[in-house]
C-alpha positions as CSV (number, residue, x, y, z in Angstrom):
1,X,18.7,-21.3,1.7
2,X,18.5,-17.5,1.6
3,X,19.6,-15.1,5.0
4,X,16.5,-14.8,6.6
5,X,15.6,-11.0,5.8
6,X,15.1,-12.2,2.1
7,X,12.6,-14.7,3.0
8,X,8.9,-14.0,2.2
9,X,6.5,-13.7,4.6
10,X,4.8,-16.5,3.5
11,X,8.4,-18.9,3.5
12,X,9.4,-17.5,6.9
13,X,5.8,-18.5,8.6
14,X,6.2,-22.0,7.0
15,X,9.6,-22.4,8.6
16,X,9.3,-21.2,11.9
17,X,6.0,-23.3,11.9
18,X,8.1,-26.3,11.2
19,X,11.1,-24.8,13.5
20,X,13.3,-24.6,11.3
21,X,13.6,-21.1,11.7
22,X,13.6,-18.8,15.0
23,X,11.4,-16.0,14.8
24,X,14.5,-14.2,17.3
25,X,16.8,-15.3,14.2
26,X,14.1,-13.6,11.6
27,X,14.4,-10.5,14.0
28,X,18.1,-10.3,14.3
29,X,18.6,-10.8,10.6
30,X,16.0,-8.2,9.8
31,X,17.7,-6.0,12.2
32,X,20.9,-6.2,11.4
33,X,20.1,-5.3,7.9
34,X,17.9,-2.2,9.3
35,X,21.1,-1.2,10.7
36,X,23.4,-1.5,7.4
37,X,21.2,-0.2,5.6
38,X,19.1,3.0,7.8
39,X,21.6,5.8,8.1
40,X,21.6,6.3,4.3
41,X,17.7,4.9,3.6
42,X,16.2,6.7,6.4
43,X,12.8,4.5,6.1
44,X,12.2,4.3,10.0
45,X,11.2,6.9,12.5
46,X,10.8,4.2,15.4
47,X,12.7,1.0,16.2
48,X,13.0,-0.8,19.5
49,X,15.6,-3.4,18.8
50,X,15.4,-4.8,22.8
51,X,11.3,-5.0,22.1
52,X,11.4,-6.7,19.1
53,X,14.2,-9.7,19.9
54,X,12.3,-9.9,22.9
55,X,8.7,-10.2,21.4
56,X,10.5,-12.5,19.1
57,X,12.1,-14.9,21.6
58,X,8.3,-15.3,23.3
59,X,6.7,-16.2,19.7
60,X,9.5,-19.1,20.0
61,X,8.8,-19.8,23.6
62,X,4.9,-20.6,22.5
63,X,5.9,-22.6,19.3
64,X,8.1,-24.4,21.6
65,X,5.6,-25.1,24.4
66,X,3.2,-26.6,21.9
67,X,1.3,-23.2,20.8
68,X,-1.0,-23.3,17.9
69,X,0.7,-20.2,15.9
70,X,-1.3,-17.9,13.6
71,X,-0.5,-17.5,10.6
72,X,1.8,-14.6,11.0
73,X,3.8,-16.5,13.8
74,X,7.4,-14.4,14.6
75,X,6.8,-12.3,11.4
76,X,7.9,-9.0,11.9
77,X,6.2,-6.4,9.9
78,X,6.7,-2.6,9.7
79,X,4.0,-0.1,10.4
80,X,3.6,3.4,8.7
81,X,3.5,5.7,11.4
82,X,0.0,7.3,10.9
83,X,-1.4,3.5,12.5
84,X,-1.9,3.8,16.4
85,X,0.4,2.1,18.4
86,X,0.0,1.4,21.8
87,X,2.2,2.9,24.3
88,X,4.4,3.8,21.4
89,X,4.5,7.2,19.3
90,X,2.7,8.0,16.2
91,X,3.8,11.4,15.1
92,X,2.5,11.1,11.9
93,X,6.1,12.3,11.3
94,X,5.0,15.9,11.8
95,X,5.7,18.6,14.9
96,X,2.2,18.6,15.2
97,X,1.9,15.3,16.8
98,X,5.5,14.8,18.0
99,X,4.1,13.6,21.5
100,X,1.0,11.7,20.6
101,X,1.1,8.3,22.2
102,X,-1.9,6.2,21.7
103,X,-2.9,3.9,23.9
104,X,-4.9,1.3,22.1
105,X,-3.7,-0.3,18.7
106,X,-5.1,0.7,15.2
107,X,-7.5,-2.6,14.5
108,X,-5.0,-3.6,11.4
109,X,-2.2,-3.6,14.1
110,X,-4.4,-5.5,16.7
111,X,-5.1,-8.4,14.1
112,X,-2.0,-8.6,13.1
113,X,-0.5,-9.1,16.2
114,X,-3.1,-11.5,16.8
115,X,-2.3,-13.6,14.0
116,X,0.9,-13.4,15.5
117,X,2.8,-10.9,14.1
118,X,5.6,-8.8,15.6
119,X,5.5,-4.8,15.0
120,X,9.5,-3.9,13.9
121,X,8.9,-0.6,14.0
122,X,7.3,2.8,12.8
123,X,8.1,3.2,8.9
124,X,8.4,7.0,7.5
125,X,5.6,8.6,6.2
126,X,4.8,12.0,4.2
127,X,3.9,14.5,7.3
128,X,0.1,12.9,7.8
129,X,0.2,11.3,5.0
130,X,-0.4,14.0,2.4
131,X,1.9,15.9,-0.1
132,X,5.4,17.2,1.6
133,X,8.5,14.5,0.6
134,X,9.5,12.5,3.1
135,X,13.5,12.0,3.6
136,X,13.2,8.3,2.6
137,X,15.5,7.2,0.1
138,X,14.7,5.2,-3.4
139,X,16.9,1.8,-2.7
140,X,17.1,2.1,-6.5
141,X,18.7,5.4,-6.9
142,X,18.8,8.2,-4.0
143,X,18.2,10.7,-6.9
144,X,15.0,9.7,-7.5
145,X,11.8,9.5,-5.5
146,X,10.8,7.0,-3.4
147,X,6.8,8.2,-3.9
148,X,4.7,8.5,-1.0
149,X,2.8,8.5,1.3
150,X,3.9,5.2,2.5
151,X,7.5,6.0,1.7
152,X,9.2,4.2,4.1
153,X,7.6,0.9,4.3
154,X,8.0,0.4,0.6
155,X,11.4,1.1,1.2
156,X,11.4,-0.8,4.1
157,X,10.6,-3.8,1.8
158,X,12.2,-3.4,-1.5
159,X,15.6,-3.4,0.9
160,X,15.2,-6.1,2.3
161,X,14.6,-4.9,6.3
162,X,11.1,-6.2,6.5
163,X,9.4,-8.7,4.8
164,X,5.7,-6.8,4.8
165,X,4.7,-3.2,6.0
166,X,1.3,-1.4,6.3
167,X,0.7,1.7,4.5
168,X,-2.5,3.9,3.5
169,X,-3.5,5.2,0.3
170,X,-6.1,8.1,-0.3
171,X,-4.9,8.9,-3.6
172,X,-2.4,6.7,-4.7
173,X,-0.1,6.2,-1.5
174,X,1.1,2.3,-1.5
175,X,0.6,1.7,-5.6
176,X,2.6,4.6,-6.7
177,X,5.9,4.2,-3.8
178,X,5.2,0.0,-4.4
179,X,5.8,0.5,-8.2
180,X,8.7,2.8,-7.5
181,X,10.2,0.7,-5.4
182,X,10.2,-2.4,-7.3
183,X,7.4,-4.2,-4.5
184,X,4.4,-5.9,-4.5
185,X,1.1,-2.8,-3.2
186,X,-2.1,-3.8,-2.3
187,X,-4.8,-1.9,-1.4
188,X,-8.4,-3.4,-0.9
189,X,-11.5,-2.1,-1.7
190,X,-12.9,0.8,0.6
191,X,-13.9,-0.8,3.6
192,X,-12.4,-4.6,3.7
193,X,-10.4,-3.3,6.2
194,X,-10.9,-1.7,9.2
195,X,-9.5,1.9,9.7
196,X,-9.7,2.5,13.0
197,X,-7.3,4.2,14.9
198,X,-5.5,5.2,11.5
199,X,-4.8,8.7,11.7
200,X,-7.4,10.3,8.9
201,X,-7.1,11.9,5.9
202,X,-10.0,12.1,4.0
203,X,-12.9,9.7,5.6
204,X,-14.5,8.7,2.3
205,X,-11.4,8.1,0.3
206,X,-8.7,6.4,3.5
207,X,-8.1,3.0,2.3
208,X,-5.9,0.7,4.4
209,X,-3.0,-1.2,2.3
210,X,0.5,-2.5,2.6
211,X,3.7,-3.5,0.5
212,X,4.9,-7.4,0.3
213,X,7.6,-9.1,-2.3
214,X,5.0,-12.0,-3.5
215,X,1.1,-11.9,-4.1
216,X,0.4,-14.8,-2.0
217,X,2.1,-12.4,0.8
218,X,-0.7,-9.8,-0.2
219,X,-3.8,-12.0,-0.2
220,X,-2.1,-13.7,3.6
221,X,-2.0,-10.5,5.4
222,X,-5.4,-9.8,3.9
223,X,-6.9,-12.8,4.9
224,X,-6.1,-11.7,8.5
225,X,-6.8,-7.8,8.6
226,X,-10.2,-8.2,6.3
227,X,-13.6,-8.0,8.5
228,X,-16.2,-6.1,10.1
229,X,-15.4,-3.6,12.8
230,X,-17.4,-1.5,15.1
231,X,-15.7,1.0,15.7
232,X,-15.2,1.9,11.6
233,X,-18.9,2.2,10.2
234,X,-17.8,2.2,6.5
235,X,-16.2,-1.7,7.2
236,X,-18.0,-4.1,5.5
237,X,-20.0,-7.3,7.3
238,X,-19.7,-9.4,4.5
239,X,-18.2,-12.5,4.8
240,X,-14.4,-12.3,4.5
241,X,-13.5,-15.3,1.9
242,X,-10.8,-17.5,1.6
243,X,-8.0,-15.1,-0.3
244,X,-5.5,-17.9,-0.1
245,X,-7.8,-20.9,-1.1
246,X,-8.6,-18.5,-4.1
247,X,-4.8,-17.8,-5.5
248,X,-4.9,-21.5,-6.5
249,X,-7.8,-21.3,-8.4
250,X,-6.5,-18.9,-11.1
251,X,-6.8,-19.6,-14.5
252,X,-5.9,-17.4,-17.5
253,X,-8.2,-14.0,-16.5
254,X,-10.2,-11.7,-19.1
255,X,-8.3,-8.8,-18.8
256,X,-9.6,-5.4,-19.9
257,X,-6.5,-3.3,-21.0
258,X,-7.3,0.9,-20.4
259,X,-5.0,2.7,-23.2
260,X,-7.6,5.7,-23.1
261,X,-6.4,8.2,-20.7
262,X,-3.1,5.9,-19.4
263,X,-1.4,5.9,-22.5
264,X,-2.6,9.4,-22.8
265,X,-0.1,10.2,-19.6
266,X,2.5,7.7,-20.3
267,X,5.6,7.7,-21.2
268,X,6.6,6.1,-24.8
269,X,8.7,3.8,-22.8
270,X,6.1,3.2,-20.0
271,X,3.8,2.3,-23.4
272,X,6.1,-0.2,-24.5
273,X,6.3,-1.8,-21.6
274,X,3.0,-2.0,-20.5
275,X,2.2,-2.9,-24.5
276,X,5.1,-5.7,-24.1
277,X,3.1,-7.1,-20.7
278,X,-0.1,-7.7,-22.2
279,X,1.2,-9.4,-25.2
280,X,3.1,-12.1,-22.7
281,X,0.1,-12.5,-21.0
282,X,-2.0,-13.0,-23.9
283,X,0.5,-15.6,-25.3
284,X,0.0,-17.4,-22.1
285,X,-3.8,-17.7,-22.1
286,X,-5.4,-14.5,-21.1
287,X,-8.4,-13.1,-23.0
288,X,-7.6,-9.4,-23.8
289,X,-9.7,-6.6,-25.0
290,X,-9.5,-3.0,-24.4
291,X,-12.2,-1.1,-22.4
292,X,-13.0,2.6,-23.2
293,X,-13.5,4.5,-20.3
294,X,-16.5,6.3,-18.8
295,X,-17.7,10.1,-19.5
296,X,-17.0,10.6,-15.8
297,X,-13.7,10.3,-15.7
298,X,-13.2,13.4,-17.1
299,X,-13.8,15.4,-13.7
300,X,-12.6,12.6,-11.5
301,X,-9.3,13.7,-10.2
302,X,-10.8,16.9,-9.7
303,X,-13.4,16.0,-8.0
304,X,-10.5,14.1,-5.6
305,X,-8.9,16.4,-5.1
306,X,-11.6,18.9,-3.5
307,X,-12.6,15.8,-1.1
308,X,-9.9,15.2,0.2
309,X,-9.0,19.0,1.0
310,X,-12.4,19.5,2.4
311,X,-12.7,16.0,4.3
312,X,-8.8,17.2,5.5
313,X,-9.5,20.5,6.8
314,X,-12.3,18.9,8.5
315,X,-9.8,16.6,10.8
316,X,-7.5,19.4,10.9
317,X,-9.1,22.2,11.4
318,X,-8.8,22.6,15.7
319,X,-5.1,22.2,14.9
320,X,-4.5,24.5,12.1
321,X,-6.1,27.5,13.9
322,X,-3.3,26.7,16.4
323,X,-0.4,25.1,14.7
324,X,-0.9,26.6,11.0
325,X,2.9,27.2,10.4
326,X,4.3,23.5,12.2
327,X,2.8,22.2,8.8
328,X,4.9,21.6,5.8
329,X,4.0,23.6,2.4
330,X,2.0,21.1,0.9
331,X,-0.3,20.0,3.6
332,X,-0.7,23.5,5.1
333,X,-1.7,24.3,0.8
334,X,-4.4,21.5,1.4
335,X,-5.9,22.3,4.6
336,X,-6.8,25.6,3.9
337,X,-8.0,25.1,0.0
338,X,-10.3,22.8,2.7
339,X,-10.9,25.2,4.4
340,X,-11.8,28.0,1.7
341,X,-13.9,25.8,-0.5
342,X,-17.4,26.1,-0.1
343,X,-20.4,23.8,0.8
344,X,-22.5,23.8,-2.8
345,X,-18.6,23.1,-4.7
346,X,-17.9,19.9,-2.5
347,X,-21.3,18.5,-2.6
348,X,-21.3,18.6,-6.8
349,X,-18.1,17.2,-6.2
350,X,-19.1,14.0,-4.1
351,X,-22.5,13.9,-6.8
352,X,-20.1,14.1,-9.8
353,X,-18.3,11.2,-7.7
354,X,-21.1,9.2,-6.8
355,X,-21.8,8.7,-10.7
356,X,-18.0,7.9,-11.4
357,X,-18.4,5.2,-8.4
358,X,-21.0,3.4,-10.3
359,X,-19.7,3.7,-13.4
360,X,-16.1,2.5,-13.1
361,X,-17.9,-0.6,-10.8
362,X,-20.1,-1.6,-13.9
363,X,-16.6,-1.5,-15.7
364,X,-15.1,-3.1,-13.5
365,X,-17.7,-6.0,-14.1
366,X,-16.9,-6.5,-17.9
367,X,-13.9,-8.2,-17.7
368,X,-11.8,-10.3,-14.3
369,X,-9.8,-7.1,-14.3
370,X,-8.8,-4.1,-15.6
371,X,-5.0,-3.5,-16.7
372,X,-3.3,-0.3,-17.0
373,X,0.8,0.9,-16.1
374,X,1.2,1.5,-12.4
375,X,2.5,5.2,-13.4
376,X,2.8,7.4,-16.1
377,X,6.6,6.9,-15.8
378,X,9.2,5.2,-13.3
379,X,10.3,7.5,-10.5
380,X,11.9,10.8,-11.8
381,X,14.8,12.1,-10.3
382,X,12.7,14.8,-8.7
383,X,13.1,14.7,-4.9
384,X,10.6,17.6,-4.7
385,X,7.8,15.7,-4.9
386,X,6.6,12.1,-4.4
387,X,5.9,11.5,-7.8
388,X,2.5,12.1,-10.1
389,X,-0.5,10.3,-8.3
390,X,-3.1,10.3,-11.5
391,X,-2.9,6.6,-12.4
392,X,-3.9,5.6,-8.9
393,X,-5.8,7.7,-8.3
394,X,-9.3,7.2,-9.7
395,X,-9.2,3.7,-8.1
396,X,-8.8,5.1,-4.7
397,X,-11.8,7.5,-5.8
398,X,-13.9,4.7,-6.7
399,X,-13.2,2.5,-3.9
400,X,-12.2,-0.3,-6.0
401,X,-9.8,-2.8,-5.4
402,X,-6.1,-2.3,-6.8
403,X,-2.7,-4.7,-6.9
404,X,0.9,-3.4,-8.7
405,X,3.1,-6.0,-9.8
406,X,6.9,-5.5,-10.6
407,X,7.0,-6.0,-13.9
408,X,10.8,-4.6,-14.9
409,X,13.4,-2.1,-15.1
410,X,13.3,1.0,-17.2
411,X,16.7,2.3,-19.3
412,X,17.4,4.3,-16.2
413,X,17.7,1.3,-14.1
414,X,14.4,2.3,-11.9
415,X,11.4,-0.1,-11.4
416,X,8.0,-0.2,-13.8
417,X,5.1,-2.0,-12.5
418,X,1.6,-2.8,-14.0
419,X,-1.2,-2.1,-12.1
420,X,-4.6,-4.3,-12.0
421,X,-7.8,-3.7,-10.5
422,X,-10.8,-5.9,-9.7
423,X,-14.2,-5.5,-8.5
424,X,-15.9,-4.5,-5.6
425,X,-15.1,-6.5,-2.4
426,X,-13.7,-9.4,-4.8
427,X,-10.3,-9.1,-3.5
428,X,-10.5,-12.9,-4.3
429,X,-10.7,-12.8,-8.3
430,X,-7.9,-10.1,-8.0
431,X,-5.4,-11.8,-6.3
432,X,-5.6,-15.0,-8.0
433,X,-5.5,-13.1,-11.3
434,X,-2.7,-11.2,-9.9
435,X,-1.2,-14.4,-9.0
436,X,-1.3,-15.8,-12.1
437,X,0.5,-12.9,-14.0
438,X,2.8,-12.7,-11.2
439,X,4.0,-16.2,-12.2
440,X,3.3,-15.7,-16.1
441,X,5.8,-12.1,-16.4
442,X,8.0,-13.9,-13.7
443,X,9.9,-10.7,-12.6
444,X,11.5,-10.5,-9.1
445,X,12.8,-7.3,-8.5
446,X,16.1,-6.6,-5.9
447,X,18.0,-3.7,-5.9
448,X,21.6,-3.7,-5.5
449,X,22.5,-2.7,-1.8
């Protein structure tokens, strides 16, 4: 049997269901390799080691009393620290919110604890989840980027110290650091999940997301944190189906394969790769054809980019006037393009958006999902940045559904992933197509710590 901290989340529910294993011996295990590994990762700004072994110890007091557990029973999963936490900080990991304690939950972090969950701690994030580099560390090679935003959970994960963590993406914040770092990122389509009390960045682009080692791992925590929400207006009321029913129904998907643009971007090795992917997965059944992209793409990432910096400045504003010079470079850079961007020069924007929405959705409709590398290369050793957000992206943009899937090493040792999207609110279809090129490339990724 493997130590406990390189269990899935999925194996480790299934064992302390059958008490076999003790969620308090999931936390210690998970712990103790947070503490070999954190002084030279640096993926957490928050732990409570007494909190956790003792929210640990009461999941097994329930299990042992006869409890029904939820399906996240004694898992401990990390949280990037732009999710309200109740009665704990979330800084955002800037000065500008050093003392902000919330006292209510983010709703992903109330259902998960509902399901049973256990919050290990507060995982690093790029200050408010925008451009500055966080000092998380690539498991893979402290040279090169971790990506980011969600920096530290897919760190957090990739090393082994928690077997799930939440992260956001507005641009390409949990594909880009999962790809990186060798991890399974998932984000949904804009508005499966909830987003309140998650710390804004741009309110028509924030899409909730997290990092796990499996795709069954991906579609359980989504099965728990999908739904309709109140308090978030843009979460959808449709009925939230059975993810995990649906990974068992995959059969060999019609995948649309995107060369136009991606390989445009890529790398020659990234090419290969990607080239060498599609080929296994044709020789095991899946239809392939390659799609040609829309006319809209062309102003797409622009069109991003002046959203998010006016939707930004709009959250940030009050604090700016006050705080402008407690910012890091980059996102004081984005607040006040934000800021100096007129009214007529967003609105084209969000039109010339608007058409790209519908578009890229029909496209999306062609085929069981759309195939393209997860970056244009594997992390650079460039700690200056968190890595080149363009394959990502348009997805975010589009509000379409999105998965990256380790799919092996480059010459320099560091992680390449593919990336597969779906369509609109079928997170479903995705994940059992995802599932079944998980198991048809058959690539577990583990770096050497």
């Amino acid at each position: 049997m493997p130590q406990p901290h390189e269990l899935t989340v999925s194996e480790a529910a299934a064992l302390i269901r059958r008490r076999e294993l003790s969620a308090a011996d999931l936390a210690q295990s998970l712990l103790d390799r947070i503490d070999s590994l954190e002084p030279s990762l640096s993926a957490w700004v928050y732990l409570d080691r007494a909190t956790v072994l003792s929210d640990a110890q009461a999941r097994d007091r329930e299990i042992a009393s006869g409890a029904q557990p939820g399906p996240l029973h004694g898992i401990p999963v990390g949280v990037k620290d732009i999710y309200y936490t109740a009665g704990i900080p979330t800084t955002a990991c800037s000065r500008v919110y050093a003392d902000f304690v919330p006292d209510h939950d983010a709703a992903p972090v109330a259902l998960l604890k509902q399901a049973g969950a256990i919050m290990l701690g507060k995982t690093v994030t790029t200050e408010f989840a925008c451009m500055d580099p966080s000092p998380a560390v690539n498991p893979w090679n402290a040279a090169h980027t971790p990506g980011g935003s969600s920096s530290g959970s897919a760190v957090a994960v990739a090393s082994g110290m928690c077997p799930a963590a939440l992260g956001s993406q507005t641009v390409g914040s949990v594909l880009r650091p999962a790809s990186y770092n060798g991890v399974v990122g998932f984000k949904p389509s804009y508005g499966r999940v909830s987003r309140f009390g998650v710390i804004p960045v741009s309110w028509s682009l924030d899409t909730m997301g997290w990092m796990t080692r499996t795709v069954e791992d991906a579609a359980l925590l989504l099965q728990v944190m999908a739904g309709p929400d109140s308090n978030d207006w843009v979460a959808s009321d449709l009925d939230v189906p059975d993810y995990l029913a649906a990974l068992d129904s995959g059969s060999a998907p019609r995948v649309g394969v995107i060369r136009q643009f991606f390989y445009d971007h890529a790398d020659e090795e990234t090419r290969q790769h990607t080239n060498a992917m599609v080929e296994r997965l044709a020789e095991a059944g899946a239809e392939v054809e390659e799609i040609p992209l829309p006319p809209s793409m062309d102003t797409a990432i622009e069109d991003q980019q002046i959203v998010m910096a006016v939707e930004g400045s709009t959250f940030h504003e009050p604090m700016y006037r006050q705080q402008a010079m407690d910012y890091q470079p980059g996102i004081r850079g984005m607040i006040q393009r934000g800021l100096d961007t007129d009214a007529v020069t967003y609105s084209r924007a969000m039109e010339r958006r608007q058409q790209f929405i519908t578009d890229m959705r029909r496209l999306a409709e062609r085929v069981d999902i759309l195939l393209t590398p997860s970056t244009p290369t594997p992390s650079l050793p460039d700690l200056t940045n968190t890595g080149n957000t363009m394959f990502q992206g348009p997805w975010t943009s589009c509000g379409l559904p999105a998965i990256t899937l380790p799919s092996g090493l480059a010459a320099s040792g560091l992680p390449m992933g593919l990336q597969l999207v779906g369509q609109y609110l079928a997170e479903d279809r995705l994940l059992a197509a995802a599932r079944w090129c998980e198991q048809t490339m058959n690539v577990t990724l583990s770096p050497s710590l």
